[in-house]
C-alpha positions in Angstrom: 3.9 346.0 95.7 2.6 349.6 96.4 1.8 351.4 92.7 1.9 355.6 93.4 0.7 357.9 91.3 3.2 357.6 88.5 2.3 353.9 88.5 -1.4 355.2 88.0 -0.5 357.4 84.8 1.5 354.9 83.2 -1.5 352.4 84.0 -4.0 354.9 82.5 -1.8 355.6 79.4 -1.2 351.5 78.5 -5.1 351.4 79.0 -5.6 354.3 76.4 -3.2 353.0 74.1 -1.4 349.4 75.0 1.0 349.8 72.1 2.0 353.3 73.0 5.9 353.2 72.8 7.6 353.5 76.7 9.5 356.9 75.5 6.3 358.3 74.8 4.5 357.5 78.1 8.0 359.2 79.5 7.5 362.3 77.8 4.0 362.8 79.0 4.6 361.8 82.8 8.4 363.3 82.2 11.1 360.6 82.8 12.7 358.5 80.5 11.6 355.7 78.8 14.3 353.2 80.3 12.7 354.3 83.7 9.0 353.4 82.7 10.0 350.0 81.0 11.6 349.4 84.5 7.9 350.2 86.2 6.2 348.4 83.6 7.9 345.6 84.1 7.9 345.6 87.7 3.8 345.5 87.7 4.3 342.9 85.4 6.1 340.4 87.2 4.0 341.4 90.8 0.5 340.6 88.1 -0.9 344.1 88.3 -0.7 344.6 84.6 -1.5 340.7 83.7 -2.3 341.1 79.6 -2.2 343.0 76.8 -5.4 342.9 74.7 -7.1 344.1 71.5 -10.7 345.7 71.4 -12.4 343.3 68.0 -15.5 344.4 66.6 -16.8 340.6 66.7 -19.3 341.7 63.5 -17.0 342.7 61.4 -14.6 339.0 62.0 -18.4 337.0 61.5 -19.7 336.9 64.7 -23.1 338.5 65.3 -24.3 336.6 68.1 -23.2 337.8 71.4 -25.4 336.1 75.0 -24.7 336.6 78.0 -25.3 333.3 80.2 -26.3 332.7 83.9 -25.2 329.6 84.8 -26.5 327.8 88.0 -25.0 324.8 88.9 -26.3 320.9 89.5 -23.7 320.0 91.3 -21.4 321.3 94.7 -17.9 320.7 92.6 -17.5 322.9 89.8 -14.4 321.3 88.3 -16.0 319.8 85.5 -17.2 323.5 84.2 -14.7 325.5 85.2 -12.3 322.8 82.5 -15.6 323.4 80.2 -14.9 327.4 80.4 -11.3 327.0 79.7 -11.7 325.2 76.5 -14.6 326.5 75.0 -13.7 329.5 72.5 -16.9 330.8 72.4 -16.5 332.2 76.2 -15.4 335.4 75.3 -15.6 336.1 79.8 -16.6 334.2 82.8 -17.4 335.2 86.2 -18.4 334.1 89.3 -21.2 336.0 90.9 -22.7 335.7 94.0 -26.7 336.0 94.4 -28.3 332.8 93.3 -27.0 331.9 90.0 -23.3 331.0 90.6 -21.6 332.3 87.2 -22.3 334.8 84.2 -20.6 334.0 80.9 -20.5 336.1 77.6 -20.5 334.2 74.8 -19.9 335.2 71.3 -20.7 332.8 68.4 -21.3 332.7 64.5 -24.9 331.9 64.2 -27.8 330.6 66.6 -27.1 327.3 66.0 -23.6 327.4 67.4 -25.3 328.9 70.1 -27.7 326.0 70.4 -25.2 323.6 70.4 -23.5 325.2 72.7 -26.2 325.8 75.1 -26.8 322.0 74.7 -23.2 321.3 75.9 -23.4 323.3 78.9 -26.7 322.0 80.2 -24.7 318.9 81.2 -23.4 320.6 84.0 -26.5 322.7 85.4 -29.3 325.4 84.0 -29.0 328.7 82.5 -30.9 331.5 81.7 -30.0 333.4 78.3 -29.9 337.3 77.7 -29.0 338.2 74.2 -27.2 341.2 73.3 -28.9 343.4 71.1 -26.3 346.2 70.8 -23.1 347.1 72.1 -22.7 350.1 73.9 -19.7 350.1 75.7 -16.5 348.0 75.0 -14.1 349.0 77.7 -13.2 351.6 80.1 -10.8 354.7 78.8 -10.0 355.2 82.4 -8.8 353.8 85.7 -10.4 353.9 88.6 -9.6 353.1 92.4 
C-alpha cells in the first residue's frame, strides 16, 4: 500500500492524540470523517498502523525500576528467549540489534529484587550487561518522520 500525504496527517494526528474522534481529524485535514475511518482502516488491515497504545507513568502504577538489558546469547537458536520475551511482563520492549550483543530489552519492575530475580532467569539463556535508568526524558515521539 502507498500512504500520500493525507495518509501522513492522519498518521501524525492518531500519534498526537490516538483517541482523537475520526470527524475531528476530518475537519483539520478537510474531508469527512466517514472518509478517514475508510483510510484508517485501510492502514490497518495492510499493518501500517499496527496498535493503539497508552503513554503510563510506570512511578506513579509502583514501578520505579526501569533497566535497560543487553543480552548476548550462548547459544546459535534463539527460540528459547525469544518464548522467554513473550511471556515475561516485565519486558516493557525488545529488540534485536546488530554490533556484538544480539538484543536490548527495557525492563520495568517493582523493586530490585524483581529485578534480580529476573536477571537470574535470563542468565539461562546467555549474558547481559545492565544500564539502569535514572530519569526519563523522553517517552515518545509527537511527530512522524520519513
Amino acid at each position: 500500500m502507498q500512504i500520500d500525504d493525507i495518509d501522513f496527517q492522519i498518521l501524525h494526528l492518531l500519534n498526537e492524540n490516538a483517541r482523537i474522534q475520526w470527524k475531528e481529524i476530518g475537519e483539520k485535514i478537510h474531508m469527512t470523517g466517514q472518509a478517514v475511518g475508510n483510510r484508517i482502516k485501510k492502514m490497518e488491515d495492510f499493518g501500517i498502523i499496527q496498535a493503539y497504545s497508552i503513554v503510563i507513568d510506570e512511578l506513579k502504577v509502583g514501578l520505579p525500576y526501569t533497566a535497560f538489558v543487553i543480552f548476548f546469547m550462548n547459544s546459535h537458536t534463539h527460540d528459547e528467549l525469544l518464548k522467554f520475551i513473550d511471556r515475561r511482563g516485565e519486558i516493557t520492549e525488545a529488540h534485536r540489534v546488530s554490533g556484538d550483543a544480539c538484543y536490548l530489552l527495557k525492563v520495568t519492575v517493582s523493586s530490585q529484587d524483581a529485578l534480580n530475580n529476573f536477571l537470574n532467569d535470563l542468565l539461562k539463556y546467555g549474558n547481559y550487561q545492565l544500564y539502569l535508568s535514572i530519569k526519563d526524558v523522553k517517552k515518545r515521539s509527537n511527530a512522524i518522520s520519513i
